[in-house]
N, C-alpha and C positions, 0 to 999 in steps of 0.2 A: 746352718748359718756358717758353712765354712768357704771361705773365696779362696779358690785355687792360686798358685804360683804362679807368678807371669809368664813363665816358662810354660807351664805343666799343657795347656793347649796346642803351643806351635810343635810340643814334641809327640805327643799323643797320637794327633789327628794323623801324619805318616804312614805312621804303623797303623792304624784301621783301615787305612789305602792300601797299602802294600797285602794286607792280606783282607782286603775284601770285605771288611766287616761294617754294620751299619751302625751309624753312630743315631742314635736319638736323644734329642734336648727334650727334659720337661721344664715348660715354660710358666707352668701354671705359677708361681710363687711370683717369678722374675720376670714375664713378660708384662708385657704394656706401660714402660715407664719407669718399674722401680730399680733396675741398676741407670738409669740415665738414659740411655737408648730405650728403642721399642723393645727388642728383646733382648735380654742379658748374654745370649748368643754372638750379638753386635758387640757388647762391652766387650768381651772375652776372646773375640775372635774365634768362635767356634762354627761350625758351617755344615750344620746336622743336616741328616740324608730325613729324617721325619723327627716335627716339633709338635708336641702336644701344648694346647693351652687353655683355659676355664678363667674363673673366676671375674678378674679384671675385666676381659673380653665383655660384660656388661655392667663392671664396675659392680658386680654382688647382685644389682638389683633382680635378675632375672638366673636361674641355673643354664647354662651352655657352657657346651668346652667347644674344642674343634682339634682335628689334625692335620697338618700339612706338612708332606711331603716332596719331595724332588723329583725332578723330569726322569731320574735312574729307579725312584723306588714304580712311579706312577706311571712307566712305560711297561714295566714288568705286571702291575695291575691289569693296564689295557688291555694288554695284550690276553691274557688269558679271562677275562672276560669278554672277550669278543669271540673266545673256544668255548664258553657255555653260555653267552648270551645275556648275559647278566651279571651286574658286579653283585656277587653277593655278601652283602654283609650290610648291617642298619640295623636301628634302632626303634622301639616303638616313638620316642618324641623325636626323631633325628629332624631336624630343618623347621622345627617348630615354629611358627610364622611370628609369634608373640616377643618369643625370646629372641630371634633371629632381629627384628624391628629393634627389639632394647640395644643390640649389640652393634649395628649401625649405627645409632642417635651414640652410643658411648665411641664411637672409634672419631665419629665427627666431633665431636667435646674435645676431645683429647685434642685433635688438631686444632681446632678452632682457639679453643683456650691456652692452647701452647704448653699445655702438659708437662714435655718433654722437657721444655724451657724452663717451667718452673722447678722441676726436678734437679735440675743441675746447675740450680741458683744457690736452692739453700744445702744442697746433699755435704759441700763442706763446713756448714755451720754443725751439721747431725756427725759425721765423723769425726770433726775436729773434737765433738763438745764430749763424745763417746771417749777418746784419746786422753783425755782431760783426767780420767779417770784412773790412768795406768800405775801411778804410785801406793794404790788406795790398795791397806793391808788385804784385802778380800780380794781385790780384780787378780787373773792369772794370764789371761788371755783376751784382746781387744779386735775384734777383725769387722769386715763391714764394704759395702761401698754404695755411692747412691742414698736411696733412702730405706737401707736395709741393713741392721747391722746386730752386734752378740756381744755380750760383754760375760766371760767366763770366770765363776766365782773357783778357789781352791783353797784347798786344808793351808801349803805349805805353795809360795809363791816361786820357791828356790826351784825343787822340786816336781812341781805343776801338781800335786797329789790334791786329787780330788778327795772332796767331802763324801764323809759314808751317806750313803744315799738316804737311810732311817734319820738325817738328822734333818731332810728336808729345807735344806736351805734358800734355794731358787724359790718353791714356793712362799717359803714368807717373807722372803722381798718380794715378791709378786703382791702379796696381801699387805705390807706395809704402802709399797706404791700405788696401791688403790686408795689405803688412806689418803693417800696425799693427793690424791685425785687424779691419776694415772693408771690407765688399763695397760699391761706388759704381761709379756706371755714368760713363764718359766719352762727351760725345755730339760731334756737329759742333760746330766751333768754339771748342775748346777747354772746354766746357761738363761742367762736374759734375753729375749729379743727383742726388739725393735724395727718394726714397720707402721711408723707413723702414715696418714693421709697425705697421698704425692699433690695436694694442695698447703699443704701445713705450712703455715710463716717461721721464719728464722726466731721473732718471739714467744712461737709459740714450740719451737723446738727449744730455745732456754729455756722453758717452763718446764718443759717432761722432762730436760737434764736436772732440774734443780731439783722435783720431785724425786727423780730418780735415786740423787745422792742423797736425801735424807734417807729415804728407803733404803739406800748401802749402805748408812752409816748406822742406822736403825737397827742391820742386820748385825754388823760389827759389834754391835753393843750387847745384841742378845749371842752369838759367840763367845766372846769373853765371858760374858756372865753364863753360860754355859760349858765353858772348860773346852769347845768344839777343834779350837785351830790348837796345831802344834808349831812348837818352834821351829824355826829354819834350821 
């Protein structure tokens, strides 16, 4: 869950030109909707020679991923399958007609329903309410954009020192935020995520913020009363 620097794409991409190299996006997280665009490639400016992407692509209900590629990577395909006659390469379920059908009916949703639309309604109510959180003696790091974001807990805010990993923190905010009736992932480093449903109402994105800070505050409490954080 970390968003690159607005910079870090326009200077990158140069130099993968200049010396030939192939950039590939994986989409699977961030494509179909949750930075705002279709693919988080579009948010970023990024303009991958081959993009992998699953999940979304039928919205979970069915297993497919896909990869697409550029006229530079899939000429160089062509061509040498047409020297042995065959592209080889597949899978036993590759084009599975079942999955393949889910993944239409969901790319048609998305448009029909305006997806995209919705996405970039409420994604300032989810970052701003994430932001909300920046003074809070646990938060150390707040990043995010769309409907995707990380709220990073640490020992010493001054600092950025993270919590020894044995004290297990992220997870029992995780387990406190279920109490409270919110599912949130805890990742390394003491890191929250958040990827709400790209349907989710702006009320109902107050709801997981307000969950959420009991469950930081919850965490704070058993901190202190564990001796965990150091002073600045």
């Amino acid at each position: 869950m970390i968003v690159p620097p607005k910079s870090y794409w326009d200077k990158i991409q140069p130099i993968l030109r200049k010396h030939d190299i192939l950039l590939i996006a994986d989409e699977v997280i961030c494509g179909f909707g949750r930075t705002g665009n279709m693919f988080g490639s579009e948010t970023f400016g990024i303009q991958p020679d081959i993009l992998t992407c699953a999940k979304a692509l039928s919205s979970a209900y069915l297993p497919i991923s896909a990869t697409i590629v550029n006229d530079k990577v899939f000429r160089v395909i062509q061509g040498n399958s047409d020297k042995v006659g065959t592209f080889g390469h597949g899978y036993t379920y590759t084009g599975h007609p079942v999955a393949a059908a889910v993944a239409l009916e969901t790319l048609a949703i998305y448009e029909e329903r305006k997806i995209l639309d919705q996405v970039r309604a409420v994604a300032p109510r989810l970052q701003g309410g994430l932001r909300s959180f920046k003074d809070h003696p646990l938060v150390g790091d707040i990043r995010g954009i769309g409907l995707i974001g990380a709220i990073e807990m640490v020992e010493n805010k001054d600092t950025h020192q993270n919590f020894s990993p044995k004290h297990a923190i992220g997870p029992y905010l995780a387990k406190r935020a279920e109490h409270h009736g919110v599912i949130l992932r805890a990742m390394t480093g003491d890191t929250i995520a958040f990827s709400p449903p790209l349907i989710i109402s702006e009320e109902e994105i107050d709801s997981m913020l307000t969950a959420f800070g009991k469950a930081l505050d919850d965490t704070w409490a058993m901190v202190q009363e564990k001796g965990f954080k150091k002073a600045a």
